[in-house]
LUMKOLTI-918356 format. One record per residue (C-alpha): x, y, z. Coordinates in pm, 1 decimal. Layout:
N
(koldo (X Y Z))
...
END
This chain:
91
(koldo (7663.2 25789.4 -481.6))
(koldo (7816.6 25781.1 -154.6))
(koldo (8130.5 25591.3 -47.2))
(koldo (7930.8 25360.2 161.9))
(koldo (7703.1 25276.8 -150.2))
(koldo (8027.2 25231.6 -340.6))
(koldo (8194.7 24989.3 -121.3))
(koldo (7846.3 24748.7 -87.1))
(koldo (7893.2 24777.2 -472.1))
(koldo (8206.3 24653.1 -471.5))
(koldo (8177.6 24398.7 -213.2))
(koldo (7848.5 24223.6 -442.3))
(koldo (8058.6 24262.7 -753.2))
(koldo (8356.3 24037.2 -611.6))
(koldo (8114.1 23747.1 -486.3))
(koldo (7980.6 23774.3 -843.5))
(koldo (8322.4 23705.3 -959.7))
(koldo (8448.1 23482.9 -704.2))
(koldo (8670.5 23706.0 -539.4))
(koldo (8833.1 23578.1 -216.9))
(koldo (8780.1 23774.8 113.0))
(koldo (9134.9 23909.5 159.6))
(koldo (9109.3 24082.3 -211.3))
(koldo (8768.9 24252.6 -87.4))
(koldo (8920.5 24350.1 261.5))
(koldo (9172.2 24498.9 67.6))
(koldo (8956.1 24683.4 -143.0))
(koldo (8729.0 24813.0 92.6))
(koldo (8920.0 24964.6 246.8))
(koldo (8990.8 25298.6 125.9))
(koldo (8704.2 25319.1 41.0))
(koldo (8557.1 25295.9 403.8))
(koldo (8824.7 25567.9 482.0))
(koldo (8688.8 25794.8 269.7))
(koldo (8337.7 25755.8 395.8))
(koldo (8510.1 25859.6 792.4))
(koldo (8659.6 26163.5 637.6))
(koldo (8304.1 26273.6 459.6))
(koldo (8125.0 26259.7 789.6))
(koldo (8173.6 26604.3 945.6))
(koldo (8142.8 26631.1 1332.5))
(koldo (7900.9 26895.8 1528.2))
(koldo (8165.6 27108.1 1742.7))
(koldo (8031.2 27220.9 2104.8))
(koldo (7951.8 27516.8 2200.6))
(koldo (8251.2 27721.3 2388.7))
(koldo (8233.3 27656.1 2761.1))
(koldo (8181.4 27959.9 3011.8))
(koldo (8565.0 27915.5 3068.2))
(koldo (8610.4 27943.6 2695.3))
(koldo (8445.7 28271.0 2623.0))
(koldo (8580.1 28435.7 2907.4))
(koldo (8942.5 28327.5 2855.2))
(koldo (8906.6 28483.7 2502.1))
(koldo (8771.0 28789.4 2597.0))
(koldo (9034.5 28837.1 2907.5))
(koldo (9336.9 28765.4 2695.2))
(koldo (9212.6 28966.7 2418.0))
(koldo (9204.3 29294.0 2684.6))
(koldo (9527.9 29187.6 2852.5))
(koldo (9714.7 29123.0 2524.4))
(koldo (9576.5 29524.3 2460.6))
(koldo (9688.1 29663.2 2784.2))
(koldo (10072.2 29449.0 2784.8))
(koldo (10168.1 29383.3 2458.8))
(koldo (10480.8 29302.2 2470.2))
(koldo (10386.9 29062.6 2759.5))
(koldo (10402.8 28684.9 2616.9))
(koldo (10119.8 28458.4 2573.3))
(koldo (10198.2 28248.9 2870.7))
(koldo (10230.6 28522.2 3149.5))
(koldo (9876.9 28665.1 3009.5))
(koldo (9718.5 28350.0 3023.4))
(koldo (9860.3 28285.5 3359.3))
(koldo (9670.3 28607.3 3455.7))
(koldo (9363.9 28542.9 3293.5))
(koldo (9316.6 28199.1 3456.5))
(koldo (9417.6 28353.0 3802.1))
(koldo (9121.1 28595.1 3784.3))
(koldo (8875.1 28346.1 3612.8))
(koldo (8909.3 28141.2 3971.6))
(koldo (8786.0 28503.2 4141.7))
(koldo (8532.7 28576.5 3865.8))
(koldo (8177.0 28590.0 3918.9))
(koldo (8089.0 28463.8 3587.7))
(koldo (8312.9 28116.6 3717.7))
(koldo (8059.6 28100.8 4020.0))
(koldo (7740.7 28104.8 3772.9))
(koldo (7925.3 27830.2 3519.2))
(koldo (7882.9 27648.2 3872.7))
(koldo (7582.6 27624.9 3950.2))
END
């Protein structure tokens, strides 16, 4: 059963009782979190910018390794603006 079943379940089973609403609220829920946390969300696919950040830093990080990660991305995003793979995302 899923949580969603579960808390329709619950809800039916206090009006058979007599429950009031703020007991049901109440009781719902967590249950109703648990049913958010089950639904998994579709990531996007990486952006041009993305895949050619990673693939920069990963030959910059190679070539200057003791460089830090903010001076290589610095340099990565400087050439991305002359890149010709920028001008394609473009169009």
């Amino acid at each position: 059963m899923t949580s969603i079943d579960d808390a329709i379940r619950l809800l039916q089973e206090i009006k058979e009782l007599g429950g009031s609403v703020t007991t049901t609220l109440e009781k719902a829920k967590p249950v109703a979190k648990k049913a958010k946390k089950a639904v998994k969300k579709v990531k996007r696919a990486p952006s041009a910018y993305n895949k050619y950040m990673k693939k920069q830093l990963a030959i910059l990080k190679k070539k200057h390794p003791r460089s830090s990660h903010q001076v290589l991305f610095k340099k990565a995003a400087k050439s991305w603006k002359r890149s010709t793979e920028r001008k394609r995302s473009l169009k």
